[in-house]
KOLTOR-785822 format. One record per residue (C-alpha): residue in one letter; x, y, z; residue number from 1. Coordinates in steps of 0.001 Angstrom, whole numbers. Layout:
! residues N
{bagu "A",{X,Y,Z},NUM}
...
This chain:
! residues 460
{bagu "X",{0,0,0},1}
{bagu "X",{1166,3598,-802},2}
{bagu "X",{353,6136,1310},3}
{bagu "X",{462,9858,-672},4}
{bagu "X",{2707,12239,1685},5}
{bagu "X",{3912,15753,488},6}
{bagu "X",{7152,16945,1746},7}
{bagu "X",{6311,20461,1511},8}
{bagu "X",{2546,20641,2696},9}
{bagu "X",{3063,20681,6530},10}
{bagu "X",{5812,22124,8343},11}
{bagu "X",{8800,20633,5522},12}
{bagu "X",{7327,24273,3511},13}
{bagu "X",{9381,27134,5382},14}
{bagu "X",{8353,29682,3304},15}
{bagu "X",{5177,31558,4900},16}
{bagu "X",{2645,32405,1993},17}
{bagu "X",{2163,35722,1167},18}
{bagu "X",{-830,36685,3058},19}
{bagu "X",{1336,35189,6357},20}
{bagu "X",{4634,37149,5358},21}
{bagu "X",{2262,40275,4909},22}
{bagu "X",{669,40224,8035},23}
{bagu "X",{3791,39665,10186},24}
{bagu "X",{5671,42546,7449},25}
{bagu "X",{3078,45172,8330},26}
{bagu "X",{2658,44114,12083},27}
{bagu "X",{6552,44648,12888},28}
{bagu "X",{6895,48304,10400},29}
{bagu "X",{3576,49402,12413},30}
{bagu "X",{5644,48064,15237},31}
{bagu "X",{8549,49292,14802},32}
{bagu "X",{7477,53186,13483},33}
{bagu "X",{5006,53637,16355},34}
{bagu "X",{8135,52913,19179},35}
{bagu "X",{9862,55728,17074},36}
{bagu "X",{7038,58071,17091},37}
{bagu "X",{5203,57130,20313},38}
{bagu "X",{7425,55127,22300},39}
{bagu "X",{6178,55480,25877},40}
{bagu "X",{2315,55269,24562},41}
{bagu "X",{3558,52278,22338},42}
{bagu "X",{4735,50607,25388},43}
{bagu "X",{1819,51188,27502},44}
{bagu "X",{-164,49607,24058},45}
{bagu "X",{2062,46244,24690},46}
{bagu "X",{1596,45650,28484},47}
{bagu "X",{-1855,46061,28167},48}
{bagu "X",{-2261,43675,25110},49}
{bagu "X",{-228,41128,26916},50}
{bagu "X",{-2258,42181,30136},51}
{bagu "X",{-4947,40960,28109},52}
{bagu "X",{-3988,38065,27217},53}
{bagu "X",{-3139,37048,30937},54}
{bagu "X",{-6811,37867,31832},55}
{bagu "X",{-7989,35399,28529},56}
{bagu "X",{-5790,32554,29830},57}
{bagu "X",{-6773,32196,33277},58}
{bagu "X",{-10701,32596,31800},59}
{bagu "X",{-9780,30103,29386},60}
{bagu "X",{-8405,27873,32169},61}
{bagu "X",{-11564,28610,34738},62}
{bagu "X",{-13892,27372,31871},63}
{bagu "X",{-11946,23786,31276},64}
{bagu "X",{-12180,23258,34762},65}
{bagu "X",{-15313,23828,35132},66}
{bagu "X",{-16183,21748,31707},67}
{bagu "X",{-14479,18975,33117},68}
{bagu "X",{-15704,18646,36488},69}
{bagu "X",{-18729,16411,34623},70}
{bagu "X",{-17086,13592,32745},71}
{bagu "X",{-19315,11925,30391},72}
{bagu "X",{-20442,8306,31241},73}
{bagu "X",{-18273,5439,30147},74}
{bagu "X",{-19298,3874,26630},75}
{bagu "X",{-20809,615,26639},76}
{bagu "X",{-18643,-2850,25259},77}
{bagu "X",{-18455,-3321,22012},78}
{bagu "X",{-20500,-6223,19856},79}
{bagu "X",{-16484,-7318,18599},80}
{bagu "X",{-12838,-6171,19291},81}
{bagu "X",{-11654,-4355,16508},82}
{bagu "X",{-8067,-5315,15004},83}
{bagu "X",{-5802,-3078,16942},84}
{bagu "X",{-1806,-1993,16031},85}
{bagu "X",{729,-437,18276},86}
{bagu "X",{3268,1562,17197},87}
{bagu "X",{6498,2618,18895},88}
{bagu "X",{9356,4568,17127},89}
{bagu "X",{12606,4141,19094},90}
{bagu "X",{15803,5727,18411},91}
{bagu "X",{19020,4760,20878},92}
{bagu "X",{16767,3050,23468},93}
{bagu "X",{18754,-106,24252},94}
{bagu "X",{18434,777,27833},95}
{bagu "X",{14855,861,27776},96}
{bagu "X",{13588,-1432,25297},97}
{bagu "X",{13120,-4502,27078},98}
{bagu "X",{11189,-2695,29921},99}
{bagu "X",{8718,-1336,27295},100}
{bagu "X",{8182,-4539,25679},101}
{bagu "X",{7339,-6093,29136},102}
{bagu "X",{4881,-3046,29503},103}
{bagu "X",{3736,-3540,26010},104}
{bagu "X",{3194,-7197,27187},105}
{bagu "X",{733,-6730,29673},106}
{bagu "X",{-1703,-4704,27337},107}
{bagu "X",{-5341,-6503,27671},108}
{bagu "X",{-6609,-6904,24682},109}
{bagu "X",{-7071,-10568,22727},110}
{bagu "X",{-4393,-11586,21469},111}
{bagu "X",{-5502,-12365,17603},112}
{bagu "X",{-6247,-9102,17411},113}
{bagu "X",{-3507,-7380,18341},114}
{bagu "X",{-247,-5904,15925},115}
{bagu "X",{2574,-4337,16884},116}
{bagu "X",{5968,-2793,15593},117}
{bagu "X",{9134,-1675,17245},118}
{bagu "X",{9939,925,14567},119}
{bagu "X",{13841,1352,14948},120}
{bagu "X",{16440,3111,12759},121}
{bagu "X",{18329,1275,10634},122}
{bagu "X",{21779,2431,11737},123}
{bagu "X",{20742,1849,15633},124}
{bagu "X",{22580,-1414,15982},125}
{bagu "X",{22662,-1408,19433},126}
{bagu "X",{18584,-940,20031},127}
{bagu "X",{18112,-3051,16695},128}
{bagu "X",{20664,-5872,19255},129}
{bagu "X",{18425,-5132,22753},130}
{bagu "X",{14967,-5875,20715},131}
{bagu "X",{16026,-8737,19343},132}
{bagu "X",{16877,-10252,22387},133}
{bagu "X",{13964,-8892,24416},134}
{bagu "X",{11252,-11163,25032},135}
{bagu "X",{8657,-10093,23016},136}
{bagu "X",{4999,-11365,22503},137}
{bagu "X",{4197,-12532,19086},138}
{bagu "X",{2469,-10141,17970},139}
{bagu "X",{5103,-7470,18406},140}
{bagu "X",{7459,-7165,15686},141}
{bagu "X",{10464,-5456,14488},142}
{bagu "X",{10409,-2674,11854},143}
{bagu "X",{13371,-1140,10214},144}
{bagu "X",{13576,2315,8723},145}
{bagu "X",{15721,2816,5883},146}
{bagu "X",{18293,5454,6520},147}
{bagu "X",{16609,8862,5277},148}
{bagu "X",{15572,12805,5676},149}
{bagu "X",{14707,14129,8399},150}
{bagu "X",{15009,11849,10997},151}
{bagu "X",{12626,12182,13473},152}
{bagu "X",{9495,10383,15050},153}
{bagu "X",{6913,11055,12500},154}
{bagu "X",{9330,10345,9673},155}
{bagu "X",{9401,6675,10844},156}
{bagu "X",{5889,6071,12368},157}
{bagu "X",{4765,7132,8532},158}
{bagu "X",{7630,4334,6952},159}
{bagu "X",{4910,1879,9485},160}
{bagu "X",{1873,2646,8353},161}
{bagu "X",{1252,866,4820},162}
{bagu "X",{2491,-2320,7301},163}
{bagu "X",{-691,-1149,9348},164}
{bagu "X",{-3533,-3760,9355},165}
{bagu "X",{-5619,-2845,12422},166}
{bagu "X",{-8625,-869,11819},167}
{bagu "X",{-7280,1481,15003},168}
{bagu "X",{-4094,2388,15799},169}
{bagu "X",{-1814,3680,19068},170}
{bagu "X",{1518,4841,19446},171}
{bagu "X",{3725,4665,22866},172}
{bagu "X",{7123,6057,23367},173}
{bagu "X",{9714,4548,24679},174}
{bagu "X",{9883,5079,28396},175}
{bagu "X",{5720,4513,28493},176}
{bagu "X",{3379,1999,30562},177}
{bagu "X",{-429,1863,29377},178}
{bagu "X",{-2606,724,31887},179}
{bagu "X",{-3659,-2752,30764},180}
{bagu "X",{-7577,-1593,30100},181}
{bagu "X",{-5950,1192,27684},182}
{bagu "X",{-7228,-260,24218},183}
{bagu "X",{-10173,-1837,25313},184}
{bagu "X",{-11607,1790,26583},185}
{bagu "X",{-10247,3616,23037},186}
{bagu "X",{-12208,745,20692},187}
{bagu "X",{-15631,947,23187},188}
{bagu "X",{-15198,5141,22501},189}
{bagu "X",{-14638,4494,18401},190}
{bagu "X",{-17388,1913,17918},191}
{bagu "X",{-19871,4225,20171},192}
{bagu "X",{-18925,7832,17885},193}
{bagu "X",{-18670,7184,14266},194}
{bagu "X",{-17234,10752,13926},195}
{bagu "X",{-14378,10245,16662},196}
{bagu "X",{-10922,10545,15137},197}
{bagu "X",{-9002,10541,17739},198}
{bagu "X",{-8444,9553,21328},199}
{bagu "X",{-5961,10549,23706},200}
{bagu "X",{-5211,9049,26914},201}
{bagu "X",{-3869,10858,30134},202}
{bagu "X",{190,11422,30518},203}
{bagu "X",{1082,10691,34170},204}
{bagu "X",{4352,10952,35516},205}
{bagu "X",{5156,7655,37511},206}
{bagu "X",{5522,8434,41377},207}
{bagu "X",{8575,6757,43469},208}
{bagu "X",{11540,7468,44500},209}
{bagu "X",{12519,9906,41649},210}
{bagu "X",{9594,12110,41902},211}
{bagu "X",{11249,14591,44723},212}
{bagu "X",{13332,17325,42655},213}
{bagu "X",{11903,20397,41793},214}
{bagu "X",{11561,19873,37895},215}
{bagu "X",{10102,16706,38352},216}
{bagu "X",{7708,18084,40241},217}
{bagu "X",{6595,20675,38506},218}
{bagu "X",{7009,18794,35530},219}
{bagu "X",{4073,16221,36711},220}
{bagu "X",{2076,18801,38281},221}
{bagu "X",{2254,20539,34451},222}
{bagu "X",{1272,17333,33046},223}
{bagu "X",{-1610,16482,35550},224}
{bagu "X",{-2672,20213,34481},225}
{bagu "X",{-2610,19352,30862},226}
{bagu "X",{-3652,16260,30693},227}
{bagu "X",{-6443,15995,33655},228}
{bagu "X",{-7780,19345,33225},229}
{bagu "X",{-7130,20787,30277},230}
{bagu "X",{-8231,18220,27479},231}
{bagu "X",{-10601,16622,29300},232}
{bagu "X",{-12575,20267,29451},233}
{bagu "X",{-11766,20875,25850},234}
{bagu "X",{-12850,17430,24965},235}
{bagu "X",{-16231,18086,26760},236}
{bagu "X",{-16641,21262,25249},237}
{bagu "X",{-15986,19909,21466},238}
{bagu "X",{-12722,21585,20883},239}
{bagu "X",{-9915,20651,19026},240}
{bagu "X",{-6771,19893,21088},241}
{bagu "X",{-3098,19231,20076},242}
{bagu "X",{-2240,15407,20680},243}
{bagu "X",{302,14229,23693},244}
{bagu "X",{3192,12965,21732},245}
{bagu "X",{2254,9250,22996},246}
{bagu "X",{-1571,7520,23904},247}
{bagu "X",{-3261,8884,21339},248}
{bagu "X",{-5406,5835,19259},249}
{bagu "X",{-6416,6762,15536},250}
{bagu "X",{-8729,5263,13192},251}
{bagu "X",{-6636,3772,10344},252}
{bagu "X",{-8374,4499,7855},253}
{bagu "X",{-8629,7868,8617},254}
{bagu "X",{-4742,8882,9179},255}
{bagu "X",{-4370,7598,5513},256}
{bagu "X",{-6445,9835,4242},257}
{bagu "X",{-5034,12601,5536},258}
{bagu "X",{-1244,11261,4439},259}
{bagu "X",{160,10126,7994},260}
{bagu "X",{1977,12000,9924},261}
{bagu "X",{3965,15263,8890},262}
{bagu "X",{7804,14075,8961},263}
{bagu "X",{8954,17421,9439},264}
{bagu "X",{7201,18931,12158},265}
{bagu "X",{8712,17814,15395},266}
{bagu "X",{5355,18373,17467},267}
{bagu "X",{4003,15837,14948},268}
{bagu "X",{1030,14896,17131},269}
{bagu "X",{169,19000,18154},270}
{bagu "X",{-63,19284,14206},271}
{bagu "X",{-2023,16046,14056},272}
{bagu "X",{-5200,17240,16394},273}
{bagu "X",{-5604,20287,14455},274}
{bagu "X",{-5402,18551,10976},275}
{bagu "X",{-8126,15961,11881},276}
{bagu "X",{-10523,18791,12944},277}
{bagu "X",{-10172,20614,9965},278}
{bagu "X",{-10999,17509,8001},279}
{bagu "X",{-14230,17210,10221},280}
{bagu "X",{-13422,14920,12608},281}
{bagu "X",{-13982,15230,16105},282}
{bagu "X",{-11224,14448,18928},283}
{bagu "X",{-11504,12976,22483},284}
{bagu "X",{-10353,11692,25600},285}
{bagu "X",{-10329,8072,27844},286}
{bagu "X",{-9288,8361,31786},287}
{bagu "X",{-7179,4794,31564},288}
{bagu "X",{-3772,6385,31641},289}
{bagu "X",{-55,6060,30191},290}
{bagu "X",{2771,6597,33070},291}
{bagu "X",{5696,8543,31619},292}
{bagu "X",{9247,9237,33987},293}
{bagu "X",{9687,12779,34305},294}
{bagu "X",{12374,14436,31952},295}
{bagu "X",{15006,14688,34663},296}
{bagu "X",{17803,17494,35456},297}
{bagu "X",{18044,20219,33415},298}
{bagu "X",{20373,19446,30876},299}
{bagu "X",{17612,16520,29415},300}
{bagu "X",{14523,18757,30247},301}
{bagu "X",{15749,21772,28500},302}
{bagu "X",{15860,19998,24584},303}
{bagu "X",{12483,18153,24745},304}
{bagu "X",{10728,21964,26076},305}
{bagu "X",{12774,23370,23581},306}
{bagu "X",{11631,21247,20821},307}
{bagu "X",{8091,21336,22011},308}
{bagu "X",{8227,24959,21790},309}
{bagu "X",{10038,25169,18545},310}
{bagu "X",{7343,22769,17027},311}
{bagu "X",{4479,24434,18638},312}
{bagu "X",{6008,27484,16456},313}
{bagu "X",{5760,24705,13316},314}
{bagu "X",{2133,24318,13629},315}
{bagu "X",{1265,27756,14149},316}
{bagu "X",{2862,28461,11189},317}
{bagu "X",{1350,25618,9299},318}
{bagu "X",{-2208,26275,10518},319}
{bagu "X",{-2498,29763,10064},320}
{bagu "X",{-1335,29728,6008},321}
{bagu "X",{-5306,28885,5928},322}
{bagu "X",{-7338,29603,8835},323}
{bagu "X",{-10459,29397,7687},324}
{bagu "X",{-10221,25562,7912},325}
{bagu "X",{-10078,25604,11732},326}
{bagu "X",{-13231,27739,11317},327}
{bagu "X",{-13767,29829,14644},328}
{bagu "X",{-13952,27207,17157},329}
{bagu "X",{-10605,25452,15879},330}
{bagu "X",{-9330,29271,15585},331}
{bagu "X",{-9578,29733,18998},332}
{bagu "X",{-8444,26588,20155},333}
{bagu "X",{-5311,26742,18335},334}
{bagu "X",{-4812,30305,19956},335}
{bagu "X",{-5711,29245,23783},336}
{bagu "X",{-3199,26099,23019},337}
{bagu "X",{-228,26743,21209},338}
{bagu "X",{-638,30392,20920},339}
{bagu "X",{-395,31386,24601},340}
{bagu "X",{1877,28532,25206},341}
{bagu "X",{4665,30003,23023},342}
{bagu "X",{3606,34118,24422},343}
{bagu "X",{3865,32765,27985},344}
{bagu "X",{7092,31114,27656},345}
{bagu "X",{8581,34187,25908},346}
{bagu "X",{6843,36391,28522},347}
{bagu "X",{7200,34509,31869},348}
{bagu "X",{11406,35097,32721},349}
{bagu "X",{11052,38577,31628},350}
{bagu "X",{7818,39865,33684},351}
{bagu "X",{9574,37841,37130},352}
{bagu "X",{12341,40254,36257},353}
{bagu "X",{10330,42926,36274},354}
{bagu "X",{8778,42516,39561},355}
{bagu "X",{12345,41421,40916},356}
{bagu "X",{14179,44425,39474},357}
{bagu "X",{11422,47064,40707},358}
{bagu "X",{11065,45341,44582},359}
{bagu "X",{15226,45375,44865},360}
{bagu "X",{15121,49044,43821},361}
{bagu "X",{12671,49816,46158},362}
{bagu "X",{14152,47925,49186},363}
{bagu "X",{17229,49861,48108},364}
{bagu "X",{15744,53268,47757},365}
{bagu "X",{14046,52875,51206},366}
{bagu "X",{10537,53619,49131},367}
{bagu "X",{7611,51169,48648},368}
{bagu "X",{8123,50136,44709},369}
{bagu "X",{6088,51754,41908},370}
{bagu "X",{4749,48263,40311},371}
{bagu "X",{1191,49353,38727},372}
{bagu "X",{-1656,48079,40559},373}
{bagu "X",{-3586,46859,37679},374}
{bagu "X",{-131,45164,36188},375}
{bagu "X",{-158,43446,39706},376}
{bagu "X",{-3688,42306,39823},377}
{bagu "X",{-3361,40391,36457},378}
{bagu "X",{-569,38940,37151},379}
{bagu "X",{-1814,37315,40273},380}
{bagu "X",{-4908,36384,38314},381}
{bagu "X",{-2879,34409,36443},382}
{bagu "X",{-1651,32613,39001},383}
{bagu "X",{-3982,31565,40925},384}
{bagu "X",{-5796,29872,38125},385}
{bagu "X",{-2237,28130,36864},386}
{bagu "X",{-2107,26809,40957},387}
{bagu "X",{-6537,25490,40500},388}
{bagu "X",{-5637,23798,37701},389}
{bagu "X",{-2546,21904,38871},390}
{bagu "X",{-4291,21564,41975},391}
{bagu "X",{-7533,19878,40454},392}
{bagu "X",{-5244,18118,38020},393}
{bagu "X",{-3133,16828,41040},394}
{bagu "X",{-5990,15802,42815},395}
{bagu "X",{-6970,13730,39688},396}
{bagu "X",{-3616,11902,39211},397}
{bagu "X",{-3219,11252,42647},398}
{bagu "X",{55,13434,43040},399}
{bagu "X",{-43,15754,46395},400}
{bagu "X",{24,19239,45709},401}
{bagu "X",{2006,21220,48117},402}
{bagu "X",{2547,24958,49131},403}
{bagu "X",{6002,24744,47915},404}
{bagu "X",{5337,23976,44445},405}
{bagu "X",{2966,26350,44419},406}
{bagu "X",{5723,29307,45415},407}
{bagu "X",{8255,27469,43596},408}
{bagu "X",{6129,27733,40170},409}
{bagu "X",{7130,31032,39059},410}
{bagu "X",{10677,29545,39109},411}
{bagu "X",{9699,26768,36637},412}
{bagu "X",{8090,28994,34379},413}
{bagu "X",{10737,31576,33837},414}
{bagu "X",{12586,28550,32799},415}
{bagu "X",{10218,28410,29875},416}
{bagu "X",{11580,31301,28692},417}
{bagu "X",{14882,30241,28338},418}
{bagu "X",{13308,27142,26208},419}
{bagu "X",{11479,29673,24051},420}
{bagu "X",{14658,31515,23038},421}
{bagu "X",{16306,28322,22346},422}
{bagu "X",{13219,27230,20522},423}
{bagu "X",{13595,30238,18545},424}
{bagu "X",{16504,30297,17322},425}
{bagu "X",{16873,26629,16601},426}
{bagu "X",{13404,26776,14281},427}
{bagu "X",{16159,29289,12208},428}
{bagu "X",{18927,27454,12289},429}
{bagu "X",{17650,23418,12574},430}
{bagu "X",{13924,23427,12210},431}
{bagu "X",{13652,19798,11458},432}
{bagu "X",{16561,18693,14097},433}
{bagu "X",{14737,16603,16594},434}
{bagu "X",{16481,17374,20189},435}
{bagu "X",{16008,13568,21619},436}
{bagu "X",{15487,12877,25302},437}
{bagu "X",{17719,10431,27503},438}
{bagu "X",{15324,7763,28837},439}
{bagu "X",{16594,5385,31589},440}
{bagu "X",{15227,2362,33182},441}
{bagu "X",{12625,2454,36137},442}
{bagu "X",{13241,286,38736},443}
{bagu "X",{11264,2143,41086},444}
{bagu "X",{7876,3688,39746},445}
{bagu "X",{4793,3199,40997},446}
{bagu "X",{2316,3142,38082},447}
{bagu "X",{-949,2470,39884},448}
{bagu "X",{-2818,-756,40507},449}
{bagu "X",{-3966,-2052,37751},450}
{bagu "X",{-1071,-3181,35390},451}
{bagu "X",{34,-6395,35954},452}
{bagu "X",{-2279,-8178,33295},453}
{bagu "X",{-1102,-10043,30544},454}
{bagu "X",{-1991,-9082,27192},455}
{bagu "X",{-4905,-11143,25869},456}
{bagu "X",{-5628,-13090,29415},457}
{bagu "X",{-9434,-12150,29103},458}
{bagu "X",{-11647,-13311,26398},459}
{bagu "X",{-13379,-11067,23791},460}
């Protein structure tokens, strides 16, 4: 089977199209001449926009929670277990491989029905070597991908999918464990809504002994936002959503049509939600969960925000070259998503300084500090709905939420900023370069109760 891709469609096309290139053209000369003219009027313009978009984002957050506080009832079993392939793209996993496959192992789903690929590169001899020997059910197989441009994820999940025979289809990362009941709960959601595309599952971050340091922390308190929060309240609210990079299940049939996955974006999957509403489709969510390790220290956390920042960039880019087939709803989604996610993280290091800078000259002066009231007020709007939604997300994933990650956010997300700059500059200079993350062996997660079942154990 061929599946019809075009290099140049998504994010491989770098040039913006002229009605893009005109609108950014005249926004930075109208920027750029009113400074000149008006400076100090100009400035007050730009604190109040982006004091406006602080105010939309912690609305936008209030609503989700509230949309999600109702979760919809779960579907009923379906009359027959669809044919079901998993998909996981590895690149210079050897440590990790055979603990996937044993996680991949205990998926619950019958046996007969079940397909599976290891998708590995074909110069990584020494993951090619671990998944050989690992123990591996017989329904997982190995995949190579023929050495090739660009290498990344998407590049290689698309070399798998005229190989695809299920009628739904998941892909896991390396360092993942699905709960057991994962695919069972996707195929009951598909066979109930004809016009579901797409399911995603909740990211958790496993708990144990590695969950104590501060960017693990606040890296699983982000996630339980995201992930608990977040989509379910989009999902409830019919919006379109971008993808987790792992747990989301696909109808077959319909990622053909739309060409795969785009093998140059490296947010493949943020691109993927908002292509699959714009072909119609609707998107949703299961609560049977995939637990993730956190990143780690800085030095592995700072390339994956990075290149989730750099492709969040991609898809804007992409998806705005023709609005009008997000339609308003999509519009806005893609705005309250990836939009403010790329604004806040160039916004968050610099407005901490701010505050920092006028305090310490105050406390020096001997004077209270002249930080405008209404600046102030936003601000700490913004807040307090980031800390509701990690704490009702918390709540959710069953991670404690404590008053020191609460003071300690602000911290994390002026590290954003430094990810955005990166981000930036690297979608000039390497816009396809994946920045891969180091993924290590867990010997001491706690993933919940429920995932010690072997794959296929129950009847259809």
């Amino acid at each position: 089977m061929t599946i019809k891709t075009n290099a140049l469609s998504g994010a491989g096309r770098r040039t913006p199209t002229a009605w893009q290139a005109a609108v950014v053209g005249g926004l930075a000369t109208s920027a750029a001449l009113a400074l000149v003219l008006w400076p100090r009027a100009t400035l007050e313009a730009l604190i109040l926009g982006l004091q406006a978009c602080f105010v939309a984002t912690a609305v936008w957050r209030a609503v989700l929670a509230a949309a999600s506080l109702s979760p919809p009832p779960p579907p009923p079993k379906p009359g027959r277990w669809p044919r079901y392939t998993v998909l996981a793209a590895l690149y210079d996993e050897a440590a990790v491989v055979e603990q996937l496959v044993q996680n991949l192992s205990r998926l619950d789903y019958p046996r007969r029905q079940l397909q599976g690929f290891l998708i590995l590169e074909a110069h990584d001899q020494s993951t090619i070597a671990a998944a050989t020997a690992a123990a591996r059910p017989d329904w997982l197989q190995i995949l190579i991908v023929p050495p090739g441009a660009p290498q990344t994820k998407p590049r290689a999940l698309n070399h798998a999918l005229p190989f695809i025979k299920g009628e739904l289809v998941t892909v896991y990362d390396a360092e993942d464990a699905p709960d057991p009941g994962q695919l069972r709960e996707a195929a009951a959601h598909f066979a109930q809504s004809p016009d579901l595309a797409c399911v995603q599952a909740p990211l958790r971050v496993r708990r144990g002994a590695g969950l104590k340091g501060f960017l693990d922390r606040q890296f699983a308190l982000e996630y339980a936002a995201l992930f608990e929060v977040n989509l379910q309240g989009m999902a409830k609210l019919n919006l379109p959503f971008p993808l987790g990079g792992t747990s989301n299940h696909l109808r077959t049939a319909v990622l053909r049509d739309l060409g795969g996955w785009d093998a140059y974006n490296v947010t493949e999957d943020a691109d993927l939600g908002f292509r699959l509403w714009s072909a119609g489709w609707r998107l949703g969510v299961i609560h049977r969960p995939t637990w993730e390790t956190p990143p780690g220290p800085f030095e592995r956390w700072l390339p994956q925000r990075t290149r989730w920042l750099k492709g969040y960039m991609q898809t804007w880019g992409v998806h705005t070259r023709s609005p009008a087939a997000l339609g308003e709803r999509g519009l806005l989604s893609l705005v309250m998503t990836l939009g403010a996610a790329v604004i806040s993280a160039a916004c968050h290091a610099p407005a901490l300084a701010w505050i920092g800078s006028a305090l310490l000259l105050g406390l020096h002066a001997g004077a209270a500090p002249s930080l405008p009231t209404g600046s102030l007020a936003v601000l700490a709007l913004g807040v307090v709905a980031a800390w509701m939604s990690c704490a009702v997300g918390a709540r959710r994933a069953g991670l404690d939420y404590r008053l020191s990650d609460m003071l300690l956010a602000p911290a994390y997300w002026s590290l954003l900023s430094v990810a955005f700059a990166q981000a930036l500059w690297r979608l000039i200079v390497s816009p396809y370069a994946w920045d891969k993350t180091i993924h290590e062996p867990d010997h001491d997660a706690e993933c919940g109760a429920s995932t010690h079942v072997d794959a296929g154990r129950k009847a259809a």
